[in-house]
C-alpha positions in Angstrom: 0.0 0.0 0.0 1.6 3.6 -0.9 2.4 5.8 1.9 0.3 9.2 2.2 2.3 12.0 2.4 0.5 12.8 5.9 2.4 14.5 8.7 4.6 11.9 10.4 2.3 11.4 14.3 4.1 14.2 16.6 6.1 12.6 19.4 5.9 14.1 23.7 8.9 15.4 25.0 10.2 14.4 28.5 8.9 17.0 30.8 12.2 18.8 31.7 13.2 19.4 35.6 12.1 22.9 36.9 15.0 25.2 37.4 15.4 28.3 40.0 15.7 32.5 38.9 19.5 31.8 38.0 19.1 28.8 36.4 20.2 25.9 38.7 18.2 23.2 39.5 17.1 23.0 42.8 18.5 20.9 45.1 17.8 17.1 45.7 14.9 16.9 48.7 14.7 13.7 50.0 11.6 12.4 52.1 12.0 13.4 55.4 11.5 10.0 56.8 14.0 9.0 54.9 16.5 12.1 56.5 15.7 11.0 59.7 15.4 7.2 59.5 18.4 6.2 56.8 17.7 3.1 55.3 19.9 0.6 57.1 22.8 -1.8 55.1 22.1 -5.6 55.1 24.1 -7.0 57.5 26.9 -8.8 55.6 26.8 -12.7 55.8 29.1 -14.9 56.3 30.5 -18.0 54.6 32.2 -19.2 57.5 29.7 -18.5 59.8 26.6 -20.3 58.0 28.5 -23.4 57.7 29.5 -23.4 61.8 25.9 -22.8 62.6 24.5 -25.3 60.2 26.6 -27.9 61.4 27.0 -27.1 65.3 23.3 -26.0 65.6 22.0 -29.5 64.4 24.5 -31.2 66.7 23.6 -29.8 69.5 19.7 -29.9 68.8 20.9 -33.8 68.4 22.2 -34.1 71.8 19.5 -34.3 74.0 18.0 -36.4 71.5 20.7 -39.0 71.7 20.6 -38.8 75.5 16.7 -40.0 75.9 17.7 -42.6 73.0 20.9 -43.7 75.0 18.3 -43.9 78.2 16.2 -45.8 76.8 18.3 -48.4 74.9 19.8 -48.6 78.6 16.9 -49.2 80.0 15.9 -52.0 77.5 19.9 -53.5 78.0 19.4 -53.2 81.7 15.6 -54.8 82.0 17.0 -57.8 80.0 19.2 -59.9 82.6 16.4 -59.1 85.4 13.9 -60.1 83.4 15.9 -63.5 82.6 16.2 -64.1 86.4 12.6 -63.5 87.0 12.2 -66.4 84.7 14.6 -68.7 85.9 12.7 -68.3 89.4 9.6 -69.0 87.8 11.0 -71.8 86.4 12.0 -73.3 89.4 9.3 -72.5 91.4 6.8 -74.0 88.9 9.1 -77.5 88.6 8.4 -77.8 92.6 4.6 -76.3 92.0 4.0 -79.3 89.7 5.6 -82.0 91.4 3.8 -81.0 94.5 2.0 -77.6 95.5 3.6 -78.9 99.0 7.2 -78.8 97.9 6.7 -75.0 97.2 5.4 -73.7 100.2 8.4 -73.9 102.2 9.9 -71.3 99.9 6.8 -69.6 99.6 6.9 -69.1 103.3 10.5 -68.1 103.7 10.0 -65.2 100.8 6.5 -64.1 102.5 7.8 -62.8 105.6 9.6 -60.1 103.3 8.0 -56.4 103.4 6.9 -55.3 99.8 8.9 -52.4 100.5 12.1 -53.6 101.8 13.9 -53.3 98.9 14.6 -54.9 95.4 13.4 -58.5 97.0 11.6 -60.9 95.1 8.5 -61.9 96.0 6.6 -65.2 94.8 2.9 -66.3 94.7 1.1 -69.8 93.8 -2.3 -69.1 93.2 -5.0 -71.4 91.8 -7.4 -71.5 88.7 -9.8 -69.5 90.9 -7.8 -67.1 91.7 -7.2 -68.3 95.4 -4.3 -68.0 96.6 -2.6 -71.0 97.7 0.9 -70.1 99.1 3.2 -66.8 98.9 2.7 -63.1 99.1 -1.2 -62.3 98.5 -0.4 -58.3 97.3 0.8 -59.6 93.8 -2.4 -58.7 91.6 -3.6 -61.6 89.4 -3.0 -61.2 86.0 -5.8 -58.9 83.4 -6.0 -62.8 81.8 -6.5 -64.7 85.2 -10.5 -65.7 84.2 -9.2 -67.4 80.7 -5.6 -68.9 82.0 -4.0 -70.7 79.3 -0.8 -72.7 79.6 1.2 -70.7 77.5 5.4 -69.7 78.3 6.5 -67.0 80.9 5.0 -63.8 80.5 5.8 -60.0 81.6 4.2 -57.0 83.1 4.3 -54.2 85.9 2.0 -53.8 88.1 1.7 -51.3 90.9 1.7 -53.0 94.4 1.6 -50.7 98.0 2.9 -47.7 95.8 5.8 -49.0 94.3 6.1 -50.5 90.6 6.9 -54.4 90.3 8.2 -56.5 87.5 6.1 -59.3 87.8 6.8 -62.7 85.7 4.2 -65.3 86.1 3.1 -68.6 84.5 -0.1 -71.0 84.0 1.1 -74.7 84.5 -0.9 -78.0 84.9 -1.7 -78.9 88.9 -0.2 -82.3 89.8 -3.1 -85.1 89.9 -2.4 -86.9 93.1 -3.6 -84.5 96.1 -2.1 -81.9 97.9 -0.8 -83.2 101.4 -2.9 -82.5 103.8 -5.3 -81.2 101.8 -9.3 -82.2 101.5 -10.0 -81.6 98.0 -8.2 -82.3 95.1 -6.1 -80.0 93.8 -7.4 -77.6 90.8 -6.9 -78.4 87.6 -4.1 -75.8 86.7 -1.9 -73.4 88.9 -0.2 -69.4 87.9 3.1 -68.7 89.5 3.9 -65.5 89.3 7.5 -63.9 91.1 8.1 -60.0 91.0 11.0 -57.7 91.8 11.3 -53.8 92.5 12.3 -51.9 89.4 15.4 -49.6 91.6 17.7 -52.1 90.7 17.2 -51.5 87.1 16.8 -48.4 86.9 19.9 -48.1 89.2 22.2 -50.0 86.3 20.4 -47.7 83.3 21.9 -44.7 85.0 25.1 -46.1 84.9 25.1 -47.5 81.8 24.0 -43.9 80.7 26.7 -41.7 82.7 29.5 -43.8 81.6 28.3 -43.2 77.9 27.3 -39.5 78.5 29.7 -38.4 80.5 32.7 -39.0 77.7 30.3 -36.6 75.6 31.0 -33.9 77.2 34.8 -33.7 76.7 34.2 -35.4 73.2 31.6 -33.0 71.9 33.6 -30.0 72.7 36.6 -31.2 71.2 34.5 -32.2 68.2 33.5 -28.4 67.8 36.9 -27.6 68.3 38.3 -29.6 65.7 35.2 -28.7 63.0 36.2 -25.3 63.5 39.4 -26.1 62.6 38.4 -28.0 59.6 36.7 -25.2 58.4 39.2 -22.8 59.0 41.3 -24.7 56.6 38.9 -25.3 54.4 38.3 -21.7 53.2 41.9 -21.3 53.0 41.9 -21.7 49.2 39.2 -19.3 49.1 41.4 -16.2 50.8 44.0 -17.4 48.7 41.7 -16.7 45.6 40.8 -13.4 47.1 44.4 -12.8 48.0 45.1 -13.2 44.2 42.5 -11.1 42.9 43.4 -8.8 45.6 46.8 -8.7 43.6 45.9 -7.5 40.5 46.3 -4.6 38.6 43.4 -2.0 38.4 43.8 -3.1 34.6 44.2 -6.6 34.7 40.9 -8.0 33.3 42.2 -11.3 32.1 40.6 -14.9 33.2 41.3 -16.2 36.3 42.8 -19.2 36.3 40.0 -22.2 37.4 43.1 -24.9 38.1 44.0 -22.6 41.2 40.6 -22.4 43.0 38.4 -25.4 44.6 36.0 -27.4 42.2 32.7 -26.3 44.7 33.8 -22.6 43.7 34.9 -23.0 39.7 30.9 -22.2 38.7 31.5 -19.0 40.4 35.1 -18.7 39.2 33.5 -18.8 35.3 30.6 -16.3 36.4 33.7 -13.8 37.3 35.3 -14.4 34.0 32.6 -14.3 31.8 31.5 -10.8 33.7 35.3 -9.8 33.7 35.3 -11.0 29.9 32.0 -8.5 29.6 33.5 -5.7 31.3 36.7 -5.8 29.1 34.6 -5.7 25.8 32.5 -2.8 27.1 35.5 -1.1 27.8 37.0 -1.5 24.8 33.7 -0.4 22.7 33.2 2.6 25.0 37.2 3.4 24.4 36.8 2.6 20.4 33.1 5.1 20.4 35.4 7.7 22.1 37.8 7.4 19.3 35.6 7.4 16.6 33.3 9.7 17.9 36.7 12.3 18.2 38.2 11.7 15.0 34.7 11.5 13.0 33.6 15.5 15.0 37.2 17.2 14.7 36.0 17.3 10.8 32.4 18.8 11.2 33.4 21.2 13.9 36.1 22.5 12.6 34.0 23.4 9.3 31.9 25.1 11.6 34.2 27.4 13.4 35.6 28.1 9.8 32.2 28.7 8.6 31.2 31.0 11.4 34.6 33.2 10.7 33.8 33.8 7.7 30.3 35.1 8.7 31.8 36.8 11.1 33.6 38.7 8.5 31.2 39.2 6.0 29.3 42.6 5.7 26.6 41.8 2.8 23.8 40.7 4.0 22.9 38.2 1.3 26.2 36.4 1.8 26.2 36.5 5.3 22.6 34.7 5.2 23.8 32.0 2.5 26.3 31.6 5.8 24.4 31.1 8.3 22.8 28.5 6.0 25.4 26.4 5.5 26.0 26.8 9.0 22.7 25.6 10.0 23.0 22.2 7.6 27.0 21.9 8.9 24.7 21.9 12.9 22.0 19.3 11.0 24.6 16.9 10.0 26.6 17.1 13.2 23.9 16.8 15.2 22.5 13.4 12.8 26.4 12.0 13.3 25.9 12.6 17.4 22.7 10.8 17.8 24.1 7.8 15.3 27.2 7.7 17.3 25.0 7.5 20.3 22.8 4.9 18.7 25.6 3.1 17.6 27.4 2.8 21.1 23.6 2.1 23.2 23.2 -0.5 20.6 26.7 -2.2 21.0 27.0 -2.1 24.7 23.7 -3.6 26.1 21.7 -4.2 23.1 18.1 -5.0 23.7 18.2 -5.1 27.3 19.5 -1.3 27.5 16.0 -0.4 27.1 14.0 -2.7 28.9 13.0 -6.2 28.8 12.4 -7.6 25.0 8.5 -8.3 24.5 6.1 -9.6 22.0 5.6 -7.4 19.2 3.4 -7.2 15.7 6.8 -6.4 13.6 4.3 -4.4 11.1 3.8 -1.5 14.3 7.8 -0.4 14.5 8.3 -0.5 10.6 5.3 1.0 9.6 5.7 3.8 11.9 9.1 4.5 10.6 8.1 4.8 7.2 5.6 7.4 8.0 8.0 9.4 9.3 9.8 9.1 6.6 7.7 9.8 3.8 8.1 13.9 3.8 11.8 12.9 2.6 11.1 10.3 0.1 8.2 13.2 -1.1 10.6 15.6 -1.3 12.8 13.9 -4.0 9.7 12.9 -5.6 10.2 9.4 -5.0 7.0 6.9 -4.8 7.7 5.5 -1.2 5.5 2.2 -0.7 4.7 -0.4 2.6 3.9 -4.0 1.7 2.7 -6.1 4.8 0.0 -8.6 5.1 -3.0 -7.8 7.3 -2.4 -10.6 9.6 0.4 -9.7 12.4 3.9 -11.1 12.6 4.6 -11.4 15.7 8.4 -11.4 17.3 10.6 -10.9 20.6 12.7 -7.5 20.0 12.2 -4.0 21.3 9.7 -1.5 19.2 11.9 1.3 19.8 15.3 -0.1 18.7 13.3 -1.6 15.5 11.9 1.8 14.8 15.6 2.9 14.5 16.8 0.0 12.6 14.1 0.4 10.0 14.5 4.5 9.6 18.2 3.9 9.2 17.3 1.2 6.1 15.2 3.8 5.2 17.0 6.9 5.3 20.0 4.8 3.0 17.6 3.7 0.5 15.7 7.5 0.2 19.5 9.0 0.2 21.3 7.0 -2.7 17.8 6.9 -4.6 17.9 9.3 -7.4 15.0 11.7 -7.5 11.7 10.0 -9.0 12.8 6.6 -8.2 11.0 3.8 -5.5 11.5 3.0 -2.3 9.4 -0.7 -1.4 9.3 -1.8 2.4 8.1 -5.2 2.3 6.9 -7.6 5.5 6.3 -11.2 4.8 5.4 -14.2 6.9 8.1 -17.7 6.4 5.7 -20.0 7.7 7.9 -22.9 6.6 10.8 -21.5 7.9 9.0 -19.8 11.3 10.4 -16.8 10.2 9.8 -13.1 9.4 11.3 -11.2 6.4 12.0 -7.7 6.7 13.4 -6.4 3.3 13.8 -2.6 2.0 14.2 -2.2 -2.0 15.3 0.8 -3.9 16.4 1.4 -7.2 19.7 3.1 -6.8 22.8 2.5 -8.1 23.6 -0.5 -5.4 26.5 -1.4 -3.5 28.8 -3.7 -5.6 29.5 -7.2 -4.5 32.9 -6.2 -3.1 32.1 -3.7 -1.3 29.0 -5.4 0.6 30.9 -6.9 3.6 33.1 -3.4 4.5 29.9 -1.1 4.4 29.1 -2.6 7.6 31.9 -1.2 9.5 31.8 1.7 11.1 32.2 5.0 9.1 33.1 3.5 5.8 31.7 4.7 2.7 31.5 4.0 -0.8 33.3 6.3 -2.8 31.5 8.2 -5.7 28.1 8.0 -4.5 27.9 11.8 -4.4 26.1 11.6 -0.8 27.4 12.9 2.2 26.9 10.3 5.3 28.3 9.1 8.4 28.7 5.9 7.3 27.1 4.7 10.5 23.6 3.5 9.2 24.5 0.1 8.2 26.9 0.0 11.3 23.4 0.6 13.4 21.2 -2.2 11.1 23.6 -4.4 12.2 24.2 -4.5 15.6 20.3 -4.2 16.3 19.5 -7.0 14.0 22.2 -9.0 15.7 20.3 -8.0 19.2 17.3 -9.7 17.9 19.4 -12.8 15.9 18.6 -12.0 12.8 20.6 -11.6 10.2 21.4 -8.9 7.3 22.1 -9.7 3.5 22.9 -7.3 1.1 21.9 -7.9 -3.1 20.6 -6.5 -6.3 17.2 -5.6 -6.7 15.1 -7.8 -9.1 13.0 -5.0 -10.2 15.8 -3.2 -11.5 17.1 -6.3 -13.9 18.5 -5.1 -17.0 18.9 -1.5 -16.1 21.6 0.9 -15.5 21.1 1.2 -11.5 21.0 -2.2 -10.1 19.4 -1.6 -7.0 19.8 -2.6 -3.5 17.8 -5.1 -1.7 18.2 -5.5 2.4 16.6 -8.3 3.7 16.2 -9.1 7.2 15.0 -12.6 8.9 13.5 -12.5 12.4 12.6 -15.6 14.1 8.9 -15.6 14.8 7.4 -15.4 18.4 5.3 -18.0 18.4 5.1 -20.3 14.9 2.1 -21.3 15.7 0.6 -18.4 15.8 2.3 -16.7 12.8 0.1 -14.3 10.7 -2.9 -16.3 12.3 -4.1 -13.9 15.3 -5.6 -10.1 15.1 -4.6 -6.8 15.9 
């Protein structure tokens, strides 16, 4: 579609800081809450520091714990050999039980006369089927079992007995069948024999078991921080010698550090610092190379101008002094253009996309067709027929509008510039949807750029001799670098259109990868 020779859309200044009566601007205020209460520095952390407390703090959290586990596996080691004499005695007290009820109660007798509270005494029972008590110490509690007895193996349990905890083992075993001396009935059918001990005795031996293991602890554990703060200590050694090094160097050292010399754990950050020293360097030497270039490439223009504005100054008829001020005011045009390309130039090469914010999805059409409206006064001027060729679906892309609005005026400004007046100008947008790509191309039909000279045009401030234009020789220098911010590429060729004439042409074509291929010239504005 051709271009309408509309005013290009006005663009909003920055609002500009308000000065005082001579001129200054006024003074930074800062909120008063921020005066009186300064924002405080984060405390600095420390390596050292996190690794003490994330291995002593566990430990000693893990202390106690392993003291009530030690108590308790004491307790279990110290119930076991009691518990194995509580069954030997009811073992032998049911072997007497069952060859005669009679042959028991003599040391059922003797261990009867014993207080309950006397000590860690044992204490035996013999009771019968019905719970009756038939020699022994009547206090020991049948067991929870005693209405179903069964003729199972020794069993276990505590029981509390006159206020004091017993261990009691007991036992169901089949009565003898001939009658109990002196007795007139016969005897039951089965008896329990239960024997039960204090518990002091083991609890007693678990304390000891547990001071002789806890009580090494507390020399061991302090000698165990001791020593981990050691370890440490000498662990971070390579790291102060790494600091130590790059301590060392001089202010314009920025060559790799070596990753041999510094801890495996520490070469990810090792290469982070390189690639960021590796950064630094090339910035330095592209803000170095712009102050060059920008020096050598305004000594020309400036000195033109002071020239320039002596000879005004000498001049007395006012027609020639006008015709000077005019070629003043074009020498202050084309400075000023070569300025802002330089500036451009240097934004572009130093942080690229992300010097202007984030890169976002984009309809490619927006940027380009923006720029050729502003544009289009110029190609007017000259008389040139200035046309935009884009499909009505968008093409959508990651980049930054702003840095593609530049990109395409520069294409632009090239292709109006080496056009001769009455020629055209063709921006074309078209969707790869094999490829997932978006073309960008600008055609003209100037006199071209000859295959040899294709690859130096895109350094900076070369120009092609004879082309009777006066330029910077930054524009292509500019299409570059942006396109290589959004990884696209640039190729340089003759246009078809012009096939068979005197002027070749130039063609520019750019390929952006697309946003989402999916998507591609499928959704709406």
């Amino acid at each position: 579609m051709a271009v309408s020779a509309a005013n290009p859309p006005a663009r909003t200044m920055a609002s500009l800081p308000k000065t005082t009566e001579h001129g200054d601007a006024p003074p930074n205020t800062a909120p008063l809450d921020e005066v009186a209460h300064p924002r405080r520095r984060p405390r600095q952390r420390s390596l050292f520091g996190e690794i003490l407390d994330w291995m002593l703090v566990p430990l000693l959290l893990v202390w106690p714990l392993s003291i009530g586990i030690t108590y308790l596996v004491a307790q279990a080691i110290a119930t076991h050999p009691f518990d194995q004499g509580l069954e030997r005695r009811v073992a032998v007290l049911a072997e007497l039980a069952q060859r005669s009820p009679a042959a028991a109660l003599p040391l059922l007798r003797r261990t009867q006369t014993d207080a309950l509270s006397s000590g860690d005494r044992v204490f035996m029972q013999l009771r019968g089927a019905g719970g009756q008590v038939l020699g022994g110490d009547p206090a020991i509690p049948p067991p929870p079992d005693a209405a179903a007895p069964w003729t199972g193996g020794v069993h276990m349990r505590d029981a509390e007995v006159g206020g004091r905890t017993l261990r009691i083992a007991w036992r169901w075993i089949p009565a003898p069948a001939a009658r109990t001396a002196g007795a007139a009935s016969p005897a039951p059918a089965l008896l329990l024999v239960q024997v039960a001990e204090g518990l002091e005795s083991r609890t007693a031996l678990a304390r000891e078991i547990v001071r002789g293991v806890i009580l090494p602890q507390f020399v061991i554990v302090p000698i165990s921080i001791l020593l981990v703060w050691f370890g440490l200590g000498q662990g971070i050694v390579p790291l102060n010698e790494l600091q130590a090094r790059i301590r060392r160097r001089q202010p314009g050292d920025l060559s790799p550090i070596d990753q041999c010399e510094a801890p495996e754990e520490i070469a990810p950050l090792v290469d982070s610092i390189n690639g960021l020293l590796g950064r630094l360097e090339q910035s330095i030497l592209t803000q170095k190379r712009f102050i060059a270039d920008a020096a050598h490439q305004l000594k020309t223009p400036l000195a033109g101008l002071r020239m320039q504005a002596e000879l005004a100054a000498r001049q007395t008829d006012p027609q020639e002094l006008r015709a000077s001020l005019r070629q003043i005011s074009l020498s202050v045009v084309r400075t000023t253009r070569l300025v802002n390309q330089l500036l451009l130039l240097a934004r572009a090469e130093n942080q690229g996309v992300a010097a202007l914010g984030a890169s976002a999805t984009l309809d490619l059409r927006r940027p380009v067709r923006d720029a050729v409206q502003e544009l289009a006064p110029m190609a007017l001027d000259k008389g040139q027929d200035l046309e935009f060729d884009a499909p009505d679906a968008p093409l959508w892309i990651r980049g930054h509008a702003l840095l593609l609005h530049e990109l395409t005026k520069n294409l632009l400004d090239n292709a109006i510039a080496y056009t001769p007046r009455g020629g055209s100008v063709t921006v074309r947008l078209q969707a790869d949807v094999a490829n997932w790509r978006v073309e960008l191309s600008v055609e003209d039909s100037g006199m071209g750029i000859a295959p040899a000279e294709r690859e130096r045009v895109f350094h900076p401030f070369y120009r092609v001799l004879g082309t009777g234009h006066d330029g910077s020789g930054l524009g292509l220098s500019i299409v570059q670098e942006i396109a290589r911010q959004h990884g696209a590429g640039v190729e340089l060729g003759d246009n078809p259109a012009c096939a068979g004439r005197e002027a070749p042409g130039l063609v520019v074509r750019l390929r952006f990868a697309a946003a989402d291929p999916a998507e591609l010239g499928r959704r709406t504005i």
